[in-house]
N, C-alpha and C positions, 0 to 999 in steps of 0.2 A: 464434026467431032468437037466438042467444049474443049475447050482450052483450060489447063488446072496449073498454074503458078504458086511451087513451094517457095517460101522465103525463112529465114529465122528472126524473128522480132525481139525473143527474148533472152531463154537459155542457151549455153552451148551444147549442139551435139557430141552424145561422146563417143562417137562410132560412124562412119560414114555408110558401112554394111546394113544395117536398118532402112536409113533414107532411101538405099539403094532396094531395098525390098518392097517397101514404100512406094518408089515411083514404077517397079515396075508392076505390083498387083493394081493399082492408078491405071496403068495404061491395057494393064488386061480387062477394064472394066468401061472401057471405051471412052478413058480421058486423054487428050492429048497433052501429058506432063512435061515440064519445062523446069528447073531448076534456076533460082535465081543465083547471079553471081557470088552472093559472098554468103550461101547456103550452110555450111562448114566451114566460115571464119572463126576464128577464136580469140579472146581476149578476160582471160580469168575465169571466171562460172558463165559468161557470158557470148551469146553466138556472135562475137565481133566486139572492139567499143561500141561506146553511144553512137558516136559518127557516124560506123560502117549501119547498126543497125538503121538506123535514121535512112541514110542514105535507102536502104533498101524499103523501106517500107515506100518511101516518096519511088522509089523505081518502080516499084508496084505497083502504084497507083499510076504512074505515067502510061504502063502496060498496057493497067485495063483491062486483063485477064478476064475471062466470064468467072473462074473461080480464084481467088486468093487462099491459100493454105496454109496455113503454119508450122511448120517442121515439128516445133514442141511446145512447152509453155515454159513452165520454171521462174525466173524470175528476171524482170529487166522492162517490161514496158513505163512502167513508172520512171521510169529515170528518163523518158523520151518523152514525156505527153506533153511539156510547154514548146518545147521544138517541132511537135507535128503541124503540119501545114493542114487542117482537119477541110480546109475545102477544095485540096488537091485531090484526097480521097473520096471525099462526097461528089465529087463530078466523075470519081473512076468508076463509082455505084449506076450514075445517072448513066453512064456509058453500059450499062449490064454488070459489074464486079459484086460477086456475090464475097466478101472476107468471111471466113469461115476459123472456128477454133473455140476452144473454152480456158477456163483455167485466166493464168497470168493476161491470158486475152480480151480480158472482161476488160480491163483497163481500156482499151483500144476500141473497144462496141461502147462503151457505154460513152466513152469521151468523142467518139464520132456520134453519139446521136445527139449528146447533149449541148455540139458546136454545130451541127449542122441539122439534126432531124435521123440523118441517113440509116437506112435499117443495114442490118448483118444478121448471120447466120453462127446461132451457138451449134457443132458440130463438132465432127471429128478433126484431130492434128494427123500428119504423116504420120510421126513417129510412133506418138502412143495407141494408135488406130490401127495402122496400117503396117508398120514396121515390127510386129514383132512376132517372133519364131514361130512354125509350128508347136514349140515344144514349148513356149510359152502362154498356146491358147489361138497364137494364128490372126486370122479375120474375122470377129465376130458378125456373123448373118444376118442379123437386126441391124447392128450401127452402121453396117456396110448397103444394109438394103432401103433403109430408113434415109441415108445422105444420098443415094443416086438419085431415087425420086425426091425429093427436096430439089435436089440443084437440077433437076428435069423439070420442074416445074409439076408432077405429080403429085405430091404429098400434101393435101388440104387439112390435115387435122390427125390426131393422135388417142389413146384411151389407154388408162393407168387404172389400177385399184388403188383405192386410198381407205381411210380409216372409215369406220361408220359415224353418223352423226352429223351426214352434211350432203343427205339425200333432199331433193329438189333447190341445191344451190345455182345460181344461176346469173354470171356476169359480165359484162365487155368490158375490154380495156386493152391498152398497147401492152402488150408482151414485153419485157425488160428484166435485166437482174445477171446473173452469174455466179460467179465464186463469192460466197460470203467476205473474207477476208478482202478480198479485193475491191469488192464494192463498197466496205465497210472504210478503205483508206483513200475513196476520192469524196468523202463528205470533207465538202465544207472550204471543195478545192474548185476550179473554175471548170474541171471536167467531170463535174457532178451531173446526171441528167435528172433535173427536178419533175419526175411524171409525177402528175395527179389522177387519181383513174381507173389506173393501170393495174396488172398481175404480173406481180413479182415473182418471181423465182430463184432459188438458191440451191445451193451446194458448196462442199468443199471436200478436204483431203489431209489426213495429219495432224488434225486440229480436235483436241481433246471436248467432249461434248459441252465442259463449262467453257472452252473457248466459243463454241456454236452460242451458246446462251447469250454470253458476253456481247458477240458479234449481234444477234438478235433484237437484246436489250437496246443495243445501239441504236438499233433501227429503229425503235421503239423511241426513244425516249427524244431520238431527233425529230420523231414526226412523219418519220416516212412512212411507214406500218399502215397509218392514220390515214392516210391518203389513197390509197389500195384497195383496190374491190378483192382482192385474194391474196393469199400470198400458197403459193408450191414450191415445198419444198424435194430437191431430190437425194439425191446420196452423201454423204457426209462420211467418208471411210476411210480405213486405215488409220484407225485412232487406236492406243493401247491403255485397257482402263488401268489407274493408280490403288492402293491398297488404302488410298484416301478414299475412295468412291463412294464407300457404305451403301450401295442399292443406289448409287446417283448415275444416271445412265441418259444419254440423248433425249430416251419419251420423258425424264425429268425435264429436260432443258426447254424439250415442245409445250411441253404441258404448263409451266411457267411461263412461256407466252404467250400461250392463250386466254391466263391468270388474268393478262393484264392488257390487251391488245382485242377490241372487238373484231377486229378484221378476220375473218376466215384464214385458220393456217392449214393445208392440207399436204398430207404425205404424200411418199411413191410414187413421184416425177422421175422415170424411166433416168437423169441424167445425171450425168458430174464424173468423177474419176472410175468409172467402172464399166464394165462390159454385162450389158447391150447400153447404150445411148442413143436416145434421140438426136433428130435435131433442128432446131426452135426459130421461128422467124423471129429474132430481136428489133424491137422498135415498129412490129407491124399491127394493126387490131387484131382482135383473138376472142374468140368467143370459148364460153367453161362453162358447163352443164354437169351435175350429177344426178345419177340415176342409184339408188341405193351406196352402194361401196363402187360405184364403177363412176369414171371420174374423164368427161371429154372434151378436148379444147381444138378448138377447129379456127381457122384464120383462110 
């Protein structure tokens, strides 16, 4: 039976009843769930101080778990990334530890590949996956069925529709990227992973589409873009347009970087804050094929 170690890196829980529903459809799915110690600590918006969170990620890694979980995302890894011991982790990887999660998480995948190499798993959290009511949508079938085979070692590759316009594109590269925002606030910081090569991927949540641009441009104008055989993008939601908008809507903000970015940007990457989600070997080779509007990356 895999062994699945929930811990909380970032946010606080704000309900214990969720995680508790969490581990036990986890163990109806044939994990063996384990709870780390300070799982529902609290300390402000945050699942513990720095300390406790600190502590807990390094106990995780000591573990070794085959799978590490994250309870939730929210906000808090930033505040830990000079503190993390990044080759305590990368040797819990070399031992089998698959760290799994997205969001606030990117911080943690991307500053583990960029100190060590080590790959991770963009997937699902307890909470937001796993934890929530029938009545608010349940377990969706896809993200649930997409992460068994993943962490079985099954799942070799994926296919999305995307736009037209980018039929026989055809690329390798390390798989890398996550929450736009996130990714966009370790430029320039030591837990930057400078891929060349590589297929990018994005998403976010909350974030008004001239913020997506903004975040974009960034990318763009630092040179990352430039360095990228692709860039995929996936969901970008729960944003509320302004009565400033005038017709200015997200495929403006895509379509502006394309303006100015030769790199291939392609839509309708199954992932980020919504139900169905994939989920993505971070830091691994990955091959990306399109055939008309049908769009597939295999690794």
């Amino acid at each position: 039976m895999t062994d699945l170690l929930i811990y909380t890196p970032a946010g606080v829980l704000p309900a214990a009843a969720p995680l508790r529903l969490a581990a036990r459809r986890l163990r109806g799915l044939g994990f063996a769930v384990r709870l780390d110690e300070s799982v529902l600590a609290r300390h402000q918006r945050f699942g513990g101080d720095d300390a406790t969170r600190l502590a807990a990620l390094h106990r995780v890694a000591a573990a070794a778990p085959s799978i590490a979980m994250a309870s939730r995302g929210g906000y808090g890894l930033s505040r830990l990334l000079d503190g993390i011991d990044w080759q305590r982790l990368a040797r819990s990887v070399e031992r089998g530890t698959r760290w799994v999660g997205y969001s606030d998480l990117t911080a943690l995948q991307m500053g583990l590949l960029a100190h060590t190499g080590a790959p991770s798993w963009a997937g699902p959290m307890a909470l937001d996956d796993f934890g929530r009511s029938e009545e608010a949508g349940g377990v969706d079938e896809v993200t649930r069925d997409c992460f068994c085979e993943a962490m079985g070692g099954e799942l070799e590759g994926l296919g999305f529709r995307t736009e037209a316009g980018f039929d026989g594109l055809a690329a390798r590269g390390r798989l890398w990227g996550g929450n736009l925002s996130m990714l966009c606030s370790l430029l320039g910081t030591p837990h930057w992973p400078a891929v060349r090569g590589g297929i990018l991927f994005l998403e976010d949540v909350n974030e008004h589409p001239y913020r997506i641009e903004r975040g974009l441009l960034q990318l763009h104008q630092a040179g990352v873009l430039a360095r990228q055989k692709a860039v995929l993008l996936g969901a970008f939601s729960a944003w509320k347009p302004s009565p400033l908008d005038r017709g200015y809507t997200l495929k403006t903000a895509v379509a502006r970087l394309r303006s100015v970015s030769p790199t291939p940007v392609l839509t309708g990457l199954p992932f980020g804050h919504v139900q169905p989600k994939v989920s993505l070997p971070l830091g691994r080779p990955v091959r990306l094929a399109v055939e008309g509007r049908q769009a597939w990356l295999a690794w």
